[in-house]
N, C-alpha and C positions, 0 to 999 in steps of 0.2 A: 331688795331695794329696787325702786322703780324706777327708772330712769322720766329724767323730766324732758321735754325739747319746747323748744322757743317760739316756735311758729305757729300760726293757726291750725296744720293740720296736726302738729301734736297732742291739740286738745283734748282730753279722755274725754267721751260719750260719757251721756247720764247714766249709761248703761253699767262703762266702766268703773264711775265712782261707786255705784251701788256695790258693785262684784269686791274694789277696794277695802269698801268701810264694813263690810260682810266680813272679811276677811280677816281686818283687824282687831273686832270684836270678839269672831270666832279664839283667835290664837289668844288674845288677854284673858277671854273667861279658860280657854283650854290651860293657860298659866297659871291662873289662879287657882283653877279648882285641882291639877297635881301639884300644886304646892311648890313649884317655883316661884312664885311673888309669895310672900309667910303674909297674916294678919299683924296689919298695924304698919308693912312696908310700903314704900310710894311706885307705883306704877314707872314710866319714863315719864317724862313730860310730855305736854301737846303740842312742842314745838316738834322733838324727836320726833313723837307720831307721825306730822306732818309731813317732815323728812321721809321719815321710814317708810310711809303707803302711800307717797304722793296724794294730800287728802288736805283739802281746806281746814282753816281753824272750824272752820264750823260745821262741817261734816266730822271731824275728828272729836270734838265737844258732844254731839248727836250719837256717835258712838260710844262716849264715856256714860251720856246720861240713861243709857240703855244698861250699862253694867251697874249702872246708881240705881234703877228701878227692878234691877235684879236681886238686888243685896249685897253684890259680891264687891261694891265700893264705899267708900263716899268722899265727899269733896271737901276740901277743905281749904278755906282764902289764903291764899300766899304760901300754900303747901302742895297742894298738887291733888291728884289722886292717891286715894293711901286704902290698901286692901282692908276690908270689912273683919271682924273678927266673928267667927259662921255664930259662933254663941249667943253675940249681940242679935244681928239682924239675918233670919234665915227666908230665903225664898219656900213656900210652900204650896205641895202642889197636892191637889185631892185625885187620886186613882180611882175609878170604876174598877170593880171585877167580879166574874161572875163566882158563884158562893163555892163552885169546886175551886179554882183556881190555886188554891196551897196547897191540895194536892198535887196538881197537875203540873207544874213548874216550883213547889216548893216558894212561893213567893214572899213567904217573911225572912227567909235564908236568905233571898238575893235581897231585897230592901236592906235587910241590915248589913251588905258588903256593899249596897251603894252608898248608905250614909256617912259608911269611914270611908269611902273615896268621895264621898261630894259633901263633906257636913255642912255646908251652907245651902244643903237643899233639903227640906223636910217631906217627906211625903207619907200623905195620909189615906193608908188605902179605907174605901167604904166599898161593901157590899151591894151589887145591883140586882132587888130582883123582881116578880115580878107574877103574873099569873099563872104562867109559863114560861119556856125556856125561850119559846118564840116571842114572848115578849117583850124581853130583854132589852130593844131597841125603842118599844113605845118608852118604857120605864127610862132608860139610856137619855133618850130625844130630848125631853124639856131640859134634865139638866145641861146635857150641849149645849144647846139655844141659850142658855143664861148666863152658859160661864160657871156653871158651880161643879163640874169633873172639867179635868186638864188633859186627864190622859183613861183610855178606858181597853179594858180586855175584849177582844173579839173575835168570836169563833167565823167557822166558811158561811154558817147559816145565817147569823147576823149581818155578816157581810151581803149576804143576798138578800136581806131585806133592806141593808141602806139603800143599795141599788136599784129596785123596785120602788123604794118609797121615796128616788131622787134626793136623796141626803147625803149623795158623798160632796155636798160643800161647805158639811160641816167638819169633813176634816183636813187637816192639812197633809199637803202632799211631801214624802220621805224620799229618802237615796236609796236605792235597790243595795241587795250587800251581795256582792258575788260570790259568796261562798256559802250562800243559802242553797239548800237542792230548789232547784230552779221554778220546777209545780209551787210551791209554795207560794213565791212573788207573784205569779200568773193568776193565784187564787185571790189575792189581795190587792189585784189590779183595778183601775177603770179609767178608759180614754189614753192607756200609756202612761200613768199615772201610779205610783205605789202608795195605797191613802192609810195602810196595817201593818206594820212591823213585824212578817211569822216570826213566831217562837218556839213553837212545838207543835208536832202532829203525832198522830197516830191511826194507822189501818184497824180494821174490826179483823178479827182473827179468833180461832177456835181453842178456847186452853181447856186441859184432861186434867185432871189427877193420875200420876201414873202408875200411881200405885196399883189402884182400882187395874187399868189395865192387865195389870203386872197377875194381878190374883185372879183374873178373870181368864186368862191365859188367849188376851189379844194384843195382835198388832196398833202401835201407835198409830193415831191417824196423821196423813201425811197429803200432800197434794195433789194426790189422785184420787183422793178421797169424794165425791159424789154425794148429796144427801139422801139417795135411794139407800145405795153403802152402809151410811152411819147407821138409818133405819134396822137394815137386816142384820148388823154385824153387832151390834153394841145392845144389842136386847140383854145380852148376858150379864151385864152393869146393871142391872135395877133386879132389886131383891125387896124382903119387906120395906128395909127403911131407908132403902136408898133409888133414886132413878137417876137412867141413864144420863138425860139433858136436861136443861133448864137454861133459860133468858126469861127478860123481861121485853114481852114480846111488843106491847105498845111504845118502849121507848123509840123518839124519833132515830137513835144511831142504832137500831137492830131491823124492825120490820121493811127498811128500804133496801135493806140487802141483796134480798131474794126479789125485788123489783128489779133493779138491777141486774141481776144475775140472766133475767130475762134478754138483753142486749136488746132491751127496746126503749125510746124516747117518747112519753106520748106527745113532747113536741115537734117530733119527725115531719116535716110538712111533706116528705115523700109516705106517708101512712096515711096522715091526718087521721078521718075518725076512726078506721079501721085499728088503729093500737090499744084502743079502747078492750076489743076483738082478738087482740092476735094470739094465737095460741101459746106462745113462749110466756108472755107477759099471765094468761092465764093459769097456765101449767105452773108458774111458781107461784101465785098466789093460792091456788091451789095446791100444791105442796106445803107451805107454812102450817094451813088449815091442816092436813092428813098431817103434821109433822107434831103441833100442838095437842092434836086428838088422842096420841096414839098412848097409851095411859100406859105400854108396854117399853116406852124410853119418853116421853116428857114426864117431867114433875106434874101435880095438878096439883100449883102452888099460886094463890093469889096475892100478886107481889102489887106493888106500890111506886118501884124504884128500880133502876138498873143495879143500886146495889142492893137488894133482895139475893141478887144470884151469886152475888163474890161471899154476901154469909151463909148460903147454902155451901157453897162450896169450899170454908174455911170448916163447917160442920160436916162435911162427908157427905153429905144428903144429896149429893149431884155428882156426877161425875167428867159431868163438859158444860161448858156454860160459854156462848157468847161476847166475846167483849172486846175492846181495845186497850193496847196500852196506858190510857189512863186510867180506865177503871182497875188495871191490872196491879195500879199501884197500892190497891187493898189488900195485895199479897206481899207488899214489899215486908214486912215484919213479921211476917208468921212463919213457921214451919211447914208447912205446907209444901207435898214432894208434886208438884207441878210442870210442865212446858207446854207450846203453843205450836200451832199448827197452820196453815191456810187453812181460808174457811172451807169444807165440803159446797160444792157446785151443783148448778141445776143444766141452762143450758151452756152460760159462758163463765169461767174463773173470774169474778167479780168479787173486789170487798168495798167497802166506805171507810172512807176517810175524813178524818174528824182533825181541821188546821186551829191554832191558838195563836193568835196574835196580839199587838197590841196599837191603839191608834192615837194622833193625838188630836186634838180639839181645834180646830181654827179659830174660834173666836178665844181659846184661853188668854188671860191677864199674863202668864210665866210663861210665854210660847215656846220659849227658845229654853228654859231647863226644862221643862216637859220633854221635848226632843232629847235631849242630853241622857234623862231617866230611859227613851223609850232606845235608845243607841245603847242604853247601860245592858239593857235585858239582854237586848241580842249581840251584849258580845261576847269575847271569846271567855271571859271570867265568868259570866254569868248562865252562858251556856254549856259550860265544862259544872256549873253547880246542877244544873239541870242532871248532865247525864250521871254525875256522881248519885247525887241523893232523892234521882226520881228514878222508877222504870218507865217512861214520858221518851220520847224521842225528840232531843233538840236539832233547832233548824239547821244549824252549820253542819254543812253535811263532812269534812275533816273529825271533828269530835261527836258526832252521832255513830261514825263510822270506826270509832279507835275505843278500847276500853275503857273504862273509869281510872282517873288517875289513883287510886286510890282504892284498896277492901274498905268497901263501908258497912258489909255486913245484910247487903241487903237482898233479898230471897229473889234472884232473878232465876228466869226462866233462860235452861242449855242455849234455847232454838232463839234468843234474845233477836238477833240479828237476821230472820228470813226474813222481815218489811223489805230488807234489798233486795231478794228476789223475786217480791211481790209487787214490786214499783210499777209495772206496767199495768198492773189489775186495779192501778186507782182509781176510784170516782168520789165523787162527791155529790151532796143531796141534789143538786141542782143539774146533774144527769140524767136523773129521773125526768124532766123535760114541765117540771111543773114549780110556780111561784109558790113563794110560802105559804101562802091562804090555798092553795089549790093542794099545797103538802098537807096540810093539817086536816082541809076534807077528807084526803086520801085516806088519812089514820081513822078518823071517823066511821069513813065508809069499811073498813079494815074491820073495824069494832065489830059492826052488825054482823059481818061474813065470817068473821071466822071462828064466833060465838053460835054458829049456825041458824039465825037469825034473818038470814037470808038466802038464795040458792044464785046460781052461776050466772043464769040470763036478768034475773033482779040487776047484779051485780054490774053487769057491763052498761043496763041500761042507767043505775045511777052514777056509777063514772061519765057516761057521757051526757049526761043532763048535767052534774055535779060540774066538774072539771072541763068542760069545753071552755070558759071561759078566762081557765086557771093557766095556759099555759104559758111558758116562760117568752115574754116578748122580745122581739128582735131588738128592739131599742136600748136592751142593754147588754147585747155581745160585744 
């Protein structure tokens, strides 16, 4: 209850009616939709309300007509407000997501545990896609702009193209959750601002078959493991019909790895042109090439896909293969006697890290169930489905960090849990020190060199013709 006072400096500020009538709206839809107010009961009256949040008839009215254009009311003369019945009039919101998305958080699982906790909200997920994965946000954009997605899925890399392409005012700004691992929100920042909801992440990390090991009569690979190492040690894995390694080496979540691994930025303004140059940053691009060549542990397997590698490797035909937890959930159902490792290094323990999130729309029609949906995801029910029925690492780091409530049955990997002690080795694409048009040249120029297509000084001089102009601008740190 609010206390009223008499005088003119009791007045509430505009400020504070707005904070008020937020307030009031917030807790009647939070009533309605756990089912304290039943379908077809009447709300308090608007005199109460008035009472209750210190709040004019007509900010209180302003408030109600907002839960009328939600669905979750209607009005009725000389009755009152009387709760909606969800069957009659449902609010519906259109979801964006990208085409992995149910594997990666199981998203029809959690949609349909939102619907029995919000049946007066319907949402319809649609598929975004697009040329590329980097496209995602051209495709994304128009519907933004028009209002025809509410709410949309969003990895780190899109996120760095909103930023670039100055479109973070198409979303609306979120409440940080303090119980997120903290990288996460930092990644989904801008201006102090939380504009993506994390959901789920995952490091790139090295998974074996151990069996293969086992018959081979070698050592697991483990953190001290080096990609010179993997090289000399694991030749003994590849036989007629099997090799050693295998990824899918132009996907954008593998070949920046070994960029990275370099501990160089080529937006270092203490390098500038010389990173182009620098031998760390050479020497691993130069290792991929000796690492893909070597026909005595890579496949010489023309893949298509990252998941190329997860069905060589439910076939036996590999025996290590590149990937992250989400792709990793291509082994959730098999049989497959598997664990995971950090990746093998060059000069510094580096991996990539691939964030999932979700954002909502500023201009939607449903602004405020949209947000509702996007608080549904990451909370603690929705992210306890996460760790049950993905191998996906949910944001809440409390239940990332604790077991599955539950045998589900599903083929995880012993070493489940060494992303914790790999947290310090996180990056993300945007470490690499170049915009996303300057990333995709990179892969380009990646294409011709490591198809031998071109030699080493080619190489530096079309990065720096290529990318001088790619790199990541100060204006959006």
């Amino acid at each position: 209850m609010f206390e009223r006072g008499d005088g003119m400096e009791d007045r509430p500020s505009r400020k504070e009616f707005k904070t008020r009538l937020e307030l009031m709206v917030r807790e009647l839809r939070k009533d309605i939709l756990s089912g304290k107010y039943l379908p077809g009961t009447a709300l308090p009256s608007e005199v109460v309300l008035v009472e209750q949040y210190a709040l004019s008839n007509n900010s209180v009215r302003k408030g109600l007509d907002m839960l009328v254009q939600e669905g979750l009311i209607i009005k009725k003369h000389r009755v009152g407000s009387i709760v909606a019945n969800p069957h009659q009039s449902k609010i519906v919101i259109t979801l964006g997501c990208s085409p992995s998305i149910e594997r990666d958080i199981s998203l029809s699982r959690i949609l349909e545990m939102f619907h029995k906790a919000h049946p007066s909200i319907q949402v319809n997920a649609v598929t975004i896609t697009g040329p590329d994965s980097f496209d995602y946000l051209k495709t994304a954009q128009t519907y933004l702009e028009h209002g025809i997605i509410d709410v949309m899925t969003i990895n780190n890399i899109n996120f760095q193209e909103i930023m670039e392409h100055e479109c973070t005012h198409l979303f609306e700004p979120l409440v940080p959750q303090t119980n997120m691992y903290p990288f996460l929100n930092e990644t989904f920042s801008y201006d102090g601002q939380l504009l993506v909801q994390p959901l789920a992440f995952s490091p790139t990390v090295l998974a074996f078959n151990k069996s293969h090991f086992r018959e081979a009569g070698l050592l697991e690979p483990d953190s001290s493991w080096t990609w010179d190492y993997l090289i000399r040690m694991t030749k003994k894995l590849t036989s007629e019909d099997r090799h050693a390694l295998f990824f899918h080496v132009l996907s954008e979540n593998r070949w920046p790895v070994f960029l990275l691994q370099s501990g160089i930025s080529m937006a270092d303004s203490a390098i500038g042109k010389t990173a182009f140059i620098n031998p760390k940053l050479l020497d691993s691009i130069q290792l991929m090439r000796q690492l893909i060549n070597d026909r005595d542990v890579f496949a010489h397997y023309l893949s298509n896909h990252s998941n190329d590698a997860e069905n060589l490797m439910r076939q036996g035909k590999i025996s290590m293969t590149v990937q992250n937890y989400f792709s990793m959930n291509e082994f959730k159902n098999t049989d497959i006697e598997y664990d995971i490792s950090p990746l093998p290094f060059i000069h510094t323990p580096t991996t990539l890290t691939h964030i999932i999130g979700m954002g909502v729309n500023r201009k939607s029609a449903v602004k405020d169930a949209a947000k509702i949906l996007v608080r549904y995801f990451a909370s603690e029910q929705a992210q306890q489905a996460i760790r049950d029925h993905t191998l996906s690492i949910p944001g809440i780091k409390p239940i990332a960090e604790t077991a599955p409530s539950f045998n589900s049955g599903l083929n995880r990997p012993a070493s489940y849990s060494l992303y914790k002690e790999i947290i310090p080795t996180f990056r993300t694409h945007r470490d690499l020190g170049l915009t996303v048009r300057g990333f995709k040249k990179m892969g380009e120029i990646l294409k011709l060199f490591l198809s031998g297509m071109m030699d080493t000084p080619a190489l530096c001089r079309m990065m720096e013709e290529e990318l001088q102009s790619d790199l990541i601008s100060r204006r959006i740190e």
